[in-house]
C-alpha positions as CSV (number, residue, x, y, z in Angstrom):
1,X,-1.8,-12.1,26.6
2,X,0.2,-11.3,23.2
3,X,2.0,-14.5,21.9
4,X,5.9,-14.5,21.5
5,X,5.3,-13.5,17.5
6,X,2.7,-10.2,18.8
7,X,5.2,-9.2,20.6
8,X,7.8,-9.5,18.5
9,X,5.7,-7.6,16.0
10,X,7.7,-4.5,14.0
11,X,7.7,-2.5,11.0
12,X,11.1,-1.2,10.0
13,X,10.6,1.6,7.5
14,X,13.4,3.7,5.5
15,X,12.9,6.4,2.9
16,X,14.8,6.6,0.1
17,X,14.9,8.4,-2.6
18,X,12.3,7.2,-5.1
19,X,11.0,4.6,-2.8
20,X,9.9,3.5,0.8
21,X,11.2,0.1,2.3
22,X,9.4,-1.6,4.5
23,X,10.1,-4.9,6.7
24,X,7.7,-6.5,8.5
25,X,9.1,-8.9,11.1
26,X,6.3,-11.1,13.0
27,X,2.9,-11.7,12.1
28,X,0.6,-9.8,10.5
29,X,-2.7,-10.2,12.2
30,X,-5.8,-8.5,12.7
31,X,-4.9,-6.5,15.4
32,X,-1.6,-4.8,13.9
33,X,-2.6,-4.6,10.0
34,X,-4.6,-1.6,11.1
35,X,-1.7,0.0,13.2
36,X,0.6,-0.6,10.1
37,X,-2.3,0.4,7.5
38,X,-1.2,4.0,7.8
39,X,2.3,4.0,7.5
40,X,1.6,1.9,4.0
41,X,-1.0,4.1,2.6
42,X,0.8,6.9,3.1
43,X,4.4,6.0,2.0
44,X,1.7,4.7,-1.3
45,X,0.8,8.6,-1.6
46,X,4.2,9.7,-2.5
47,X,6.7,6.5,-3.3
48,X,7.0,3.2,-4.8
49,X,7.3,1.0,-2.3
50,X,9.2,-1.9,-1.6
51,X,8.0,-4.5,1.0
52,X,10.5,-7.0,2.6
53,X,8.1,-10.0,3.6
54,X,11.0,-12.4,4.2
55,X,10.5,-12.5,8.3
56,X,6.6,-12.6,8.1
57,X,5.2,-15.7,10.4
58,X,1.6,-15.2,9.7
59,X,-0.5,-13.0,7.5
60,X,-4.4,-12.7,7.8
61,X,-6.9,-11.8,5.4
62,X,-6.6,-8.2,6.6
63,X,-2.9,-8.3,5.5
64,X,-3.7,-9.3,2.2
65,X,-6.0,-7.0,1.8
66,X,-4.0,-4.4,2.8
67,X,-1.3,-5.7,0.2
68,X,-4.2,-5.4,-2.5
69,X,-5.1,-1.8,-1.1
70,X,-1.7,-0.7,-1.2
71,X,-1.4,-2.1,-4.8
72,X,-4.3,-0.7,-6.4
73,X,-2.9,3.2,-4.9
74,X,0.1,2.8,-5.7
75,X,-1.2,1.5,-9.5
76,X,-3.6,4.9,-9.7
77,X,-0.5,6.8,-8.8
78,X,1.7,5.1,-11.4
79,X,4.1,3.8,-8.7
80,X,4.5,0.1,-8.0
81,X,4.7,-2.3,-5.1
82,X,7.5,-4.9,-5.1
83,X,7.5,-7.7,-2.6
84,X,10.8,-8.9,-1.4
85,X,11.4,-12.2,-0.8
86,X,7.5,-13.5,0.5
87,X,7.5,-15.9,3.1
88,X,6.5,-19.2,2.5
89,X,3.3,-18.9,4.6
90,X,3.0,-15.2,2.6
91,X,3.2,-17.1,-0.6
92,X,0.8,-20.0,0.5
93,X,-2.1,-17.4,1.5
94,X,-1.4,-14.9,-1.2
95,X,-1.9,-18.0,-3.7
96,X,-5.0,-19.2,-1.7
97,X,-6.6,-15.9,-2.5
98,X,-6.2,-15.8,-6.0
99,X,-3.5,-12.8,-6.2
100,X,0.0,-14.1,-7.1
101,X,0.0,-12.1,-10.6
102,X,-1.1,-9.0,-8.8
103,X,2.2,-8.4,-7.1
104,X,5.7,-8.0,-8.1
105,X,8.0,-10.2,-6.7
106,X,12.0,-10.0,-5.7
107,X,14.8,-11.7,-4.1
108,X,16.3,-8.9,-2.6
109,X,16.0,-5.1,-2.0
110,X,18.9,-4.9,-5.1
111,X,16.5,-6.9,-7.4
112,X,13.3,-5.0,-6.6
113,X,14.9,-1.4,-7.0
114,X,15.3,-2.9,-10.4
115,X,11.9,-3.4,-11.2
116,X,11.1,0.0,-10.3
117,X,12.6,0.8,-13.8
């Protein structure tokens, strides 16, 4: 049986001109990372892409990975990832694994359109 944060799970995605937002609202587990996986990779192919994390309960390995993924494409293609406004438990694994200084971080959606340059 899902737990309350499962199914409260979403991924809120709008295209804008030079970028895609994301928000990702719930946790990020195993089980959804690959569902999402798709959407990221492929907004990575054409966009920067800015990533609200802000309402993120619970991120797994996978996520991270996924974040590192993302990053690395988006680096290839000369586009950039920024990362809105991590979660605490966001910032507590992304620090555990060693990859603060990989990503760029922002306060708001205003702030990280600015790092886009």
């Amino acid at each position: 049986m899902p737990t309350p944060a499962e199914q409260q799970f979403q991924v809120l995605e709008e295209k804008a001109q030079t970028y895609t937002f994301f928000k990702i609202i719930g946790a990020m587990n195993s089980q959804n990372t690959h569902e999402v996986r798709r959407k990221f990779l492929d907004a990575a192919t054409k966009n920067h892409v800015l990533l609200d994390l802000s309402e993120v309960e619970l991120i797994v390995s996978t996520g991270i990975g996924l974040l590192f993924e993302m990053s690395e494409q988006l680096s290839r293609g000369g586009k950039k990832l920024a990362l809105i406004q991590p979660s605490a438990r966001v910032q507590q694994v992304i620090s555990m694994t060693g990859f603060t200084e990989m990503f760029s971080y922002a306060q708001s959606r205003i702030a990280a359109e600015k790092l886009l340059g």
